[in-house]
C-alpha positions as CSV (number, residue, x, y, z in Angstrom):
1,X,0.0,0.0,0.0
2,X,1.3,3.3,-0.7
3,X,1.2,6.1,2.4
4,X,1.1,10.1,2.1
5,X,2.1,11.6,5.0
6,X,0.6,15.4,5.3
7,X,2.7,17.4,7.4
8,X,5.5,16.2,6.2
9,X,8.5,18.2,7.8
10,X,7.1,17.8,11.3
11,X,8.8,15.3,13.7
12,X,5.5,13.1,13.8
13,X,6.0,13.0,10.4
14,X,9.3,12.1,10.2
15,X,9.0,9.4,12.2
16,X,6.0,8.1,10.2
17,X,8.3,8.2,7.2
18,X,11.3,6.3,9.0
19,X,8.8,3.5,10.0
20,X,6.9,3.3,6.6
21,X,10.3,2.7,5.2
22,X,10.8,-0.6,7.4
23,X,7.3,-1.7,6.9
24,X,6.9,-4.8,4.4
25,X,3.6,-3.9,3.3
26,X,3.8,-0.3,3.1
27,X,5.5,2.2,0.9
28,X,6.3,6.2,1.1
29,X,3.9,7.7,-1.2
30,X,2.8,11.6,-1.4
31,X,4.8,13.6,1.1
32,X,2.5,17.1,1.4
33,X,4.2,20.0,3.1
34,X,2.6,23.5,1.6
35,X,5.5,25.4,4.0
36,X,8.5,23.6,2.0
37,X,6.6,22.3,-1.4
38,X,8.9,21.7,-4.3
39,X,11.9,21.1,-2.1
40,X,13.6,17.4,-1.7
41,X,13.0,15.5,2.0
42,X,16.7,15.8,1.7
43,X,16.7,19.3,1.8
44,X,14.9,19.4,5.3
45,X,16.6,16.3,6.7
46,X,19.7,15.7,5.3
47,X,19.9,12.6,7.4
48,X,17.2,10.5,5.0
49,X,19.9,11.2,1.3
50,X,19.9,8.3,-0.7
51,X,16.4,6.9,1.2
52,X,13.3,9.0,1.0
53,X,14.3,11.1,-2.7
54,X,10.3,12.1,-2.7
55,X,9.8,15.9,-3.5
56,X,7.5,17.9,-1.1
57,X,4.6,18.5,-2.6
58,X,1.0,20.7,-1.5
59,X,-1.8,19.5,-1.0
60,X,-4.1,18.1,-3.8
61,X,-7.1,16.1,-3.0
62,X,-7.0,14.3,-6.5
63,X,-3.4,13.7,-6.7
64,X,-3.5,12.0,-3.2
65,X,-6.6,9.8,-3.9
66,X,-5.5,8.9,-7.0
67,X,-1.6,7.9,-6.1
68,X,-1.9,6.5,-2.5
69,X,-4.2,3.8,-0.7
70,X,-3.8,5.5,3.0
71,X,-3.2,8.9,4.1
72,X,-1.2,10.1,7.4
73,X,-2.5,13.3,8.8
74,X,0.8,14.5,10.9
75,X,-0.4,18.2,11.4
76,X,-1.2,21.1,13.6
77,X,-4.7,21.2,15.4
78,X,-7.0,23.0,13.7
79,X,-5.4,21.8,10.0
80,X,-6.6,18.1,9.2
81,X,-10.3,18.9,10.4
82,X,-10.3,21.1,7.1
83,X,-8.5,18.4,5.2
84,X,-9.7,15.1,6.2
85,X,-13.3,15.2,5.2
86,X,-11.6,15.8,1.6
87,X,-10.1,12.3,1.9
88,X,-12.7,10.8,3.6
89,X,-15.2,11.5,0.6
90,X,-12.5,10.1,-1.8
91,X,-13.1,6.8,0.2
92,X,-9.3,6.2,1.3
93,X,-8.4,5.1,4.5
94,X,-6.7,8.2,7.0
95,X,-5.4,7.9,10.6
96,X,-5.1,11.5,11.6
97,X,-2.4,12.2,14.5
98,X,-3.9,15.7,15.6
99,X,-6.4,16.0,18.3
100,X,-9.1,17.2,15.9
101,X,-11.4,14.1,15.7
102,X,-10.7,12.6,19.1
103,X,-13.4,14.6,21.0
104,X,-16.8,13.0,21.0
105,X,-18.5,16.3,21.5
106,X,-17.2,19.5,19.4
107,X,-18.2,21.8,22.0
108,X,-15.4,20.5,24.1
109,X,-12.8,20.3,21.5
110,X,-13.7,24.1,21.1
111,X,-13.2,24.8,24.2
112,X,-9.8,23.1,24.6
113,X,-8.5,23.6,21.3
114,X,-9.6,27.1,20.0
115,X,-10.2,26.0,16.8
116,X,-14.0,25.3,15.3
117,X,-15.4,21.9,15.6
118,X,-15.4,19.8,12.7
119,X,-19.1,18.6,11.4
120,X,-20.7,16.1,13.4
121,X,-20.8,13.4,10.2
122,X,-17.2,13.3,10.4
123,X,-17.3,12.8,14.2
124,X,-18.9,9.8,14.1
125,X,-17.2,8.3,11.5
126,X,-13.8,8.9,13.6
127,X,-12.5,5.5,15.8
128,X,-10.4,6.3,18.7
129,X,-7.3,4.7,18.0
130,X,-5.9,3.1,21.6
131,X,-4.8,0.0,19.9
132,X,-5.1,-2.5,22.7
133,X,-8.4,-1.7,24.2
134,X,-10.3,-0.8,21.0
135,X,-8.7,-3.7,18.8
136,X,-12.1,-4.5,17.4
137,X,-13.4,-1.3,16.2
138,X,-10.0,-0.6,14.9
139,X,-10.3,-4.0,12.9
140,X,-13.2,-2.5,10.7
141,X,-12.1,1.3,11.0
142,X,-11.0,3.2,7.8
143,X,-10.7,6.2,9.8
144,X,-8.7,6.5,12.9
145,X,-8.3,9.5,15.3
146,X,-4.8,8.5,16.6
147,X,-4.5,9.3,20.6
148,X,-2.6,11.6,21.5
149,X,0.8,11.2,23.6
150,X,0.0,11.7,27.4
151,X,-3.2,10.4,26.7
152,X,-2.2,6.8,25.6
153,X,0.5,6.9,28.4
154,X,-2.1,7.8,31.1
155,X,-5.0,5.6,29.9
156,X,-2.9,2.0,29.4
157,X,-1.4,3.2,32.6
158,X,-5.3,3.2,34.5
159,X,-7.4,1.4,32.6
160,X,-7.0,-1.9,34.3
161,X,-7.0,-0.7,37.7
162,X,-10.4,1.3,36.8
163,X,-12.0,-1.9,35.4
164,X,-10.9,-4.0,38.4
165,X,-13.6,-1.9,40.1
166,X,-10.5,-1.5,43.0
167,X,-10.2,2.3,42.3
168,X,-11.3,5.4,44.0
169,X,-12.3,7.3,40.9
170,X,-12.4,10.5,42.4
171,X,-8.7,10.0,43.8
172,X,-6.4,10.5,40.2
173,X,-3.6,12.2,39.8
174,X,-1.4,12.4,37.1
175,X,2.1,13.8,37.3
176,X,3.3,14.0,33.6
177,X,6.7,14.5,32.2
178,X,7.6,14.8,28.2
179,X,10.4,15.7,26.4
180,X,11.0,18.7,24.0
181,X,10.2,17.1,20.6
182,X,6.5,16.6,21.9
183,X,6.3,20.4,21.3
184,X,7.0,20.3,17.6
185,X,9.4,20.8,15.6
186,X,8.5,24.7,15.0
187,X,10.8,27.4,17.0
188,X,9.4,28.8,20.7
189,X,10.5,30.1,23.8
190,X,9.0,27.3,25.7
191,X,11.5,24.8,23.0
192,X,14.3,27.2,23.3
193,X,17.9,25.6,24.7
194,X,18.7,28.0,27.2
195,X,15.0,28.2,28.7
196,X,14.5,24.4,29.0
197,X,18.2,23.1,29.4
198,X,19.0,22.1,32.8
199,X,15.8,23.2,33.8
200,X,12.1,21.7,34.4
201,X,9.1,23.4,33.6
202,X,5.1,22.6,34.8
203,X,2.9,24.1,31.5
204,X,-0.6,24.4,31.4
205,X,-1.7,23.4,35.0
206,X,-5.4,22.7,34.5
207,X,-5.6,23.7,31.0
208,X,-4.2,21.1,28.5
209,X,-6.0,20.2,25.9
210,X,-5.4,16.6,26.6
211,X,-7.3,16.5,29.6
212,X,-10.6,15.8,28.7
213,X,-9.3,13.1,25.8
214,X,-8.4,11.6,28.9
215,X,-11.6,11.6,30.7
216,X,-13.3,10.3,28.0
217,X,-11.4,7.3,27.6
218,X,-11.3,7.0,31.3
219,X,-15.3,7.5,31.5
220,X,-16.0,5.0,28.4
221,X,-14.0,2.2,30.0
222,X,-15.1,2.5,33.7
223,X,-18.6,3.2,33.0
224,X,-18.5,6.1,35.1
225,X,-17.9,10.2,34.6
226,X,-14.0,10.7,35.5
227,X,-12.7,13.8,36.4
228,X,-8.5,14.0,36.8
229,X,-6.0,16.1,37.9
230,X,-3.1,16.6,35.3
231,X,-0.1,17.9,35.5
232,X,2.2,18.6,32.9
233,X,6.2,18.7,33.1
234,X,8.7,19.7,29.8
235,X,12.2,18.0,30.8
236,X,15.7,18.6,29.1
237,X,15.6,15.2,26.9
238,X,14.3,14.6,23.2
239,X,12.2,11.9,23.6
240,X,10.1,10.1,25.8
241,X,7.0,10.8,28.3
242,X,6.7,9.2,32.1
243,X,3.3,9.4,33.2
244,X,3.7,8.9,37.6
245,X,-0.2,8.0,38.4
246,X,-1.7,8.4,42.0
247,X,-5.0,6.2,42.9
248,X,-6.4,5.3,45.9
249,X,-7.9,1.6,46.8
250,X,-11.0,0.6,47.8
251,X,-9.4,-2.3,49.7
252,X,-6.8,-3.5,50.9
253,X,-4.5,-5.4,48.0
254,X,-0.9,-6.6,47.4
255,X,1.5,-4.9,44.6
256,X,1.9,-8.3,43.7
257,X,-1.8,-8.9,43.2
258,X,-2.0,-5.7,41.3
259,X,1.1,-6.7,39.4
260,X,-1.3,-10.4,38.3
261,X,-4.4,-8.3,37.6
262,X,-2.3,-6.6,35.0
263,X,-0.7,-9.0,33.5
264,X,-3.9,-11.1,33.1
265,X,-5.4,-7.7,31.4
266,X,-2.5,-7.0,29.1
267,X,-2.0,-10.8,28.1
268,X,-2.5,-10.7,24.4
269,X,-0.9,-7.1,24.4
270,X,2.5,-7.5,22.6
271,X,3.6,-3.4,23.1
272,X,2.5,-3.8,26.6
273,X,5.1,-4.2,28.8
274,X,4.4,-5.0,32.9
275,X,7.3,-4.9,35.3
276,X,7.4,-7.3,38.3
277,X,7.2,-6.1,41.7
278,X,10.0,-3.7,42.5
279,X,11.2,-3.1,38.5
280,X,10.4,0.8,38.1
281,X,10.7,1.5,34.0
282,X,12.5,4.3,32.8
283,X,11.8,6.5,29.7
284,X,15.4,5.6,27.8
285,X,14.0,1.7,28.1
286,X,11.3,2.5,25.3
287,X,13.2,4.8,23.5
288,X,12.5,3.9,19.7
289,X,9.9,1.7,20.2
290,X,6.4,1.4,20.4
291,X,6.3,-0.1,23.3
292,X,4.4,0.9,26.7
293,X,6.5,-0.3,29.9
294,X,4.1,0.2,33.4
295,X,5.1,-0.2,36.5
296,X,3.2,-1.0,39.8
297,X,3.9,0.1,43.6
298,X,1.1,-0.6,46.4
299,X,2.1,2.0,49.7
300,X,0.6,0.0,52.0
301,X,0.6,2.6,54.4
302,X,-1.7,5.1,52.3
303,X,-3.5,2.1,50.6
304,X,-2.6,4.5,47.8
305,X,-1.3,2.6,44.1
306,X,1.1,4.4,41.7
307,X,1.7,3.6,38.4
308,X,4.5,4.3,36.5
309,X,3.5,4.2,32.6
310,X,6.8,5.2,30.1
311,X,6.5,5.6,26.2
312,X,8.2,7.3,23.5
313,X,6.4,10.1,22.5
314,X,6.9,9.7,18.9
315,X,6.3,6.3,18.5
316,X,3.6,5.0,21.1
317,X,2.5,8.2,21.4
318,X,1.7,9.1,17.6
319,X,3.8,7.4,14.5
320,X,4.5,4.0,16.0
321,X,0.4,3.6,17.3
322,X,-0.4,5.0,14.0
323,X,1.3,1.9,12.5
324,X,0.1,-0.1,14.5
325,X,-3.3,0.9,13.7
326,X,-3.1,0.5,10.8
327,X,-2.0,-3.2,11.2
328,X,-4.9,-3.8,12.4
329,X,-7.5,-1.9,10.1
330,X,-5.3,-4.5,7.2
331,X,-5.6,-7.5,9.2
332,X,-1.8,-7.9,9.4
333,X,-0.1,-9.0,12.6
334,X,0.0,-6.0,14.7
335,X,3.9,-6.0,15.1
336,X,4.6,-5.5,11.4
337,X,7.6,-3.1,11.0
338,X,7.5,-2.3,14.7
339,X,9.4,-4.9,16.1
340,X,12.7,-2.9,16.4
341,X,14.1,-3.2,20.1
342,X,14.5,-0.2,22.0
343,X,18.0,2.3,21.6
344,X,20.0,1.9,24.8
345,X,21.4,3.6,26.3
């Protein structure tokens, strides 16, 4: 199958080209970037010469329906609501990496976004892409609204725990850390080297936009509204998010019985990663990969559990689940060209 990839000269989209590459079923295709059309990938990136020689082209809703099977929407919020729907009515498969279809209802995505809902019919036809908990609505998707980073570190990180029925609902916190590249690729004080190097920053306490993806997929799964409080951390690395979760138990309940009721929930789950009793992950042992390592601690003098859920951001959290999405929409294993072990150290 052959893959456009709009946005092309962001890091999401990057990424979705380096994995592409690998994959045996899958081929680079249209790569649309109306900032840098005309110019050679190598022109951006000098690091993909002699491998991705596709020009950078703008966007054309004929041209990419007629020369690719799947389109990769890697762009701002606010850009592939406008764009999609184009797509869509060609009939082509997307998965769109921004936030702009994940929001069941489009008065909060207008809200947290700033940007104008997208119509309703394209709402519904959206599947929330969290690979191992919606694996069979993703089976007979052709559109998927890719989760976003913290999001798909937070929610693999709580879901089990929430379905246990063993949770205080009203008890979560998440402490949330990410490295720079989740910012983008374009230039900004929050990105710039001497404002974040050897420093730590907390953004957007109580206002990022990922919040209420989160409580959505926390609601849906537990049956009951969910309300959170999320905390977000930039950190002086490229890569990588660590998601540090805070719930209190109804009961009283080993780590190690914790640690079983995870593993039994994440059993057919190949990018799912549980640690044994005392192994804490780290965000360098995912780097890469698409893998989601989670960790398990019961204080037993709180009766409080943390989780410790680590990804890469650009992987996991937005090219890699992307892939892996589309894996599954094509019925192929869901490890095809993903299967690369992560870079250490």
């Amino acid at each position: 199958m052959r893959a456009a990839v709009i946005g092309g000269t962001g890091y999401g989209a990057i990424e979705l080209v380096r994995l592409i590459k690998k994959h045996p079923f899958l081929e680079v295709g249209s790569v649309v970037s109306n900032s840098q059309a005309g110019f050679s990938f190598n022109d951006i990136y000098p690091h993909l010469s002699n491998v991705v020689v596709q020009p950078l082209e703008t966007f054309n809703t004929e041209r990419l329906s007629e020369e690719n099977d799947i389109v990769f929407f890697a762009t701002p919020s606010g850009v592939s609501s406008k764009l999609v729907p184009k797509i869509l009515e060609k009939e082509k498969k997307c998965v769109d990496l921004s936030g702009d279809f994940r929001l069941k209802k489009s008065e909060e995505y207008e809200s947290w976004y700033k940007h104008s809902p997208v119509d309703e019919k394209y709402l519904n036809q959206a599947t929330y892409g969290l690979s191992e908990i919606n694996t069979i609505e993703i089976k007979n998707a052709s559109f998927i609204a890719n989760p976003g980073c913290y999001p798909t570190a937070a929610t693999l990180g709580l879901i089990p725990i929430l379905k246990s029925n063993l949770a205080v609902i009203d008890s979560i916190i998440i402490d949330a850390k990410s490295g720079v590249s989740g910012a983008g690729r374009g230039l900004s004080l929050t990105s710039h080297y001497a404002e974040i190097n050897e420093n730590l920053k907390a953004y957007k306490l109580g206002a990022h936009q990922h919040i209420p993806e989160i409580e959505q997929v926390l609601s849906d799964e537990s049956g009951t509204p969910i309300t959170i409080t999320f905390t977000t951390h930039l950190v002086p690395m490229t890569r990588g998010i660590m998601c540090t979760m805070y719930v209190n138990l109804k009961e009283k309940i080993s780590t190690k019985k914790v640690f079983d009721l995870y593993k039994q929930f994440y059993q057919e789950s190949y990018f799912i990663r549980v640690r044994p009793e005392g192994n804490i992950p780290s965000t360098k042992e995912v780097l890469g990969s698409n893998f989601c390592d989670i960790g398990l601690h019961v204080d037993e003098r709180t009766n409080r559990l943390t989780i410790i859920s680590v990804i890469d951001n650009l992987v996991k959290g937005a090219a890699g689940q992307a892939i892996q999405n589309v894996n599954i929409m094509n019925g192929w294993d869901e490890r095809t060209g993903l299967t690369d072990i992560p870079m250490y150290p």
